[in-house]
C-alpha positions in Angstrom: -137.2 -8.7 5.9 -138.0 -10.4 2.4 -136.5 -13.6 1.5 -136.3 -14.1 -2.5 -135.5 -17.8 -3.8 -134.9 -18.9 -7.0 -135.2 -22.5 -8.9 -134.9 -23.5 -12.2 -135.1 -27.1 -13.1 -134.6 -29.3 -16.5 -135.3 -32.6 -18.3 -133.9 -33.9 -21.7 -134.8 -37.4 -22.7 -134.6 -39.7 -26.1 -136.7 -42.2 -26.8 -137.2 -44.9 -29.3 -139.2 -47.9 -30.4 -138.3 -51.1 -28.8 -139.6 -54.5 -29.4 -140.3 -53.6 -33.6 -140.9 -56.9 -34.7 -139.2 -57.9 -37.8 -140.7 -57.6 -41.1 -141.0 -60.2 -43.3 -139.7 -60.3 -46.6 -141.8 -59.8 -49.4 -141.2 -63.1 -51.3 -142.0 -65.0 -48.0 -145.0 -62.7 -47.3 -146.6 -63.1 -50.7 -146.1 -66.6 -50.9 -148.1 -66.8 -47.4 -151.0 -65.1 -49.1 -150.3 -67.5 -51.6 -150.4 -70.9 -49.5 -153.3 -69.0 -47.5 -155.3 -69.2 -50.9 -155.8 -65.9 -51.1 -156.6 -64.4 -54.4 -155.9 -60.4 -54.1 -154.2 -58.5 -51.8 -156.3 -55.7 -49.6 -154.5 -53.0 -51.8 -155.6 -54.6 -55.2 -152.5 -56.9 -56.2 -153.9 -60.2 -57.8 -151.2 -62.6 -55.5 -150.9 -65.2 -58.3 -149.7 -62.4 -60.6 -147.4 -60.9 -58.0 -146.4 -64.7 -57.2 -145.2 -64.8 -61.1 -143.3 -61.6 -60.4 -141.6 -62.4 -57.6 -140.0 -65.9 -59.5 -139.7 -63.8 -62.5 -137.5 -61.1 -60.4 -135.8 -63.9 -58.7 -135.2 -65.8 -61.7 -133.7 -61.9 -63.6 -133.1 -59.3 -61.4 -132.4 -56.8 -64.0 -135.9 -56.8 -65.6 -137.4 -54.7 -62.5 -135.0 -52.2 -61.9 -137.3 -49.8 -60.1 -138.1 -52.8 -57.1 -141.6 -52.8 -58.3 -143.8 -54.8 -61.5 -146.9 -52.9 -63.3 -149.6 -54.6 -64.8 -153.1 -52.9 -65.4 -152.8 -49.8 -63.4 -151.5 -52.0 -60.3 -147.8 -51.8 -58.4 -145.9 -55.1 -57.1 -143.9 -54.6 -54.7 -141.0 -57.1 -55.5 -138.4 -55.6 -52.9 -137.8 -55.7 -49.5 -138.7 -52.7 -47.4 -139.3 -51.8 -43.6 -141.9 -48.8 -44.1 -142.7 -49.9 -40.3 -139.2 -49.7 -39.4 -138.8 -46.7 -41.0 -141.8 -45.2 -39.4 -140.7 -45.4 -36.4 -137.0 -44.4 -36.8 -137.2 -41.0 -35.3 -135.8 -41.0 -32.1 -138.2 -38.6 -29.9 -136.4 -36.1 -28.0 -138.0 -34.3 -25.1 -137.4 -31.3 -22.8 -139.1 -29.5 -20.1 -138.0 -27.0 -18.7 -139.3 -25.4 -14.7 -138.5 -22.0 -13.4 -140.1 -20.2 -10.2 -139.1 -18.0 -7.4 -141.0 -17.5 -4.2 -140.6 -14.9 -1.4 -142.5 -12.9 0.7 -142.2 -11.0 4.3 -143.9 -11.5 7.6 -147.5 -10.8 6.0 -147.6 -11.5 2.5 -146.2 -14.7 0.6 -146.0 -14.7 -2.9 -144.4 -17.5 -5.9 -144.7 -17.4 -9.6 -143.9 -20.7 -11.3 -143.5 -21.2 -15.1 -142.9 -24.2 -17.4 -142.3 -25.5 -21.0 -142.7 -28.7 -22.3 -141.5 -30.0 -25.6 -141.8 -33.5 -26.7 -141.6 -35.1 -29.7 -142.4 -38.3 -30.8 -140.9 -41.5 -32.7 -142.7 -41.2 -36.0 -140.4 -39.4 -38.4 -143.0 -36.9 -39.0 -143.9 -33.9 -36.9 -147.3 -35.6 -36.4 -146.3 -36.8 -32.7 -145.7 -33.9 -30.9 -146.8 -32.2 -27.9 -146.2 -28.7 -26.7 -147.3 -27.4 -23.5 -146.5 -23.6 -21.3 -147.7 -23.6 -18.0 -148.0 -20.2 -15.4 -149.2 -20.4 -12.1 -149.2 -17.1 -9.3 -149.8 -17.1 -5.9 -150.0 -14.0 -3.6 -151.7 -13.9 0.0 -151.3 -10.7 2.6 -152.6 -10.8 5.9 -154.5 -7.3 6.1 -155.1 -8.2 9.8 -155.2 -10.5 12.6 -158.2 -12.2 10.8 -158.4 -11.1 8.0 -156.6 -11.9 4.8 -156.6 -12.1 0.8 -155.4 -14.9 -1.4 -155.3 -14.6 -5.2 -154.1 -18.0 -6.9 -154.2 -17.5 -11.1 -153.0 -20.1 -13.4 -152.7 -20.5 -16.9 -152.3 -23.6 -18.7 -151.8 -24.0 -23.2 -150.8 -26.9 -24.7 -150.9 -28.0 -28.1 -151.0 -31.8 -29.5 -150.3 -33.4 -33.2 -151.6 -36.9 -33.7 -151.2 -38.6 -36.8 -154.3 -38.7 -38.8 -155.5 -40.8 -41.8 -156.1 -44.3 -42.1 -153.2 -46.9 -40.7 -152.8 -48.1 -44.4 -151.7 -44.7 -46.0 -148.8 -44.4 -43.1 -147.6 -48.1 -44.4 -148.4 -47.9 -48.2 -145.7 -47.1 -50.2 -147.3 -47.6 -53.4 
């Protein structure tokens, strides 16, 4: 007599960033490149000049509407942002999903398992993601006494996105 059985099993899960630290603003940062005695900024920004934009913004909101001083070519950032924070404000979702069924009679034994796996991660692009479809098949028959055949096939895809590019481009808004 054949026995059939069935299973299907499932995960759903959210994560998100802990332990962001918190940025500092961008009058206290500069002015710590400033007390550092540094001259420029990595990006370009002379950090005297910027200093001088930051009191002049400070002093007259209104005469830097767009958060942001130009002078030969070059952005100053003059307000606050979190492009960290906002990042890392996706919250990742996640699901796999398990299905197989199994039976078999007093010589032969077979299961077939399946599975899916969708996760994505906490960067607010689609460049944290990972995909993955899983098969597996097992049959064996007893042909006689001694002597039987096994066939075990599995099949295994799965497809990853990783954020490319340097770390400064994900963080640069100008």
């Amino acid at each position: 007599m054949a026995v059939l059985k069935f299973n299907y099993s499932n995960t759903f899960s959210i994560r998100q960033a802990e332990d962001v630290l918190e940025k500092a603003s961008t009058y206290d940062f500069v002015h710590a490149l400033d007390d550092w005695g540094l001259d420029a900024f990595w990006t370009g920004p002379d950090v005297p000049t910027w200093v001088g934009f930051l009191e002049d913004n400070r002093a007259y909101p209104g005469n830097y509407p767009e958060g942001y001083a130009e002078k030969d070519g070059l952005r100053y950032p003059l307000t606050d942002t979190d492009l960290i924070g906002a990042f890392l404000n996706d919250p990742g979702f996640t699901q796999i999903h398990n299905f197989n069924f199994a039976g078999g009679s007093k010589k032969t034994a077979y299961r077939v398992s399946a599975g899916y796996s969708n996760e994505d991660g906490i960067i607010v692009t689609d460049s944290d993601s990972f995909k993955k479809y899983n098969i597996t098949s097992y049959l064996k028959t007893d042909l006689t006494d001694k002597l039987s055949v096994t066939a075990d096939i599995k099949y295994n895809k799965d497809y990853r996105r990783t954020p490319r590019g340097q770390y400064g481009n994900a963080i640069s808004k100008y």
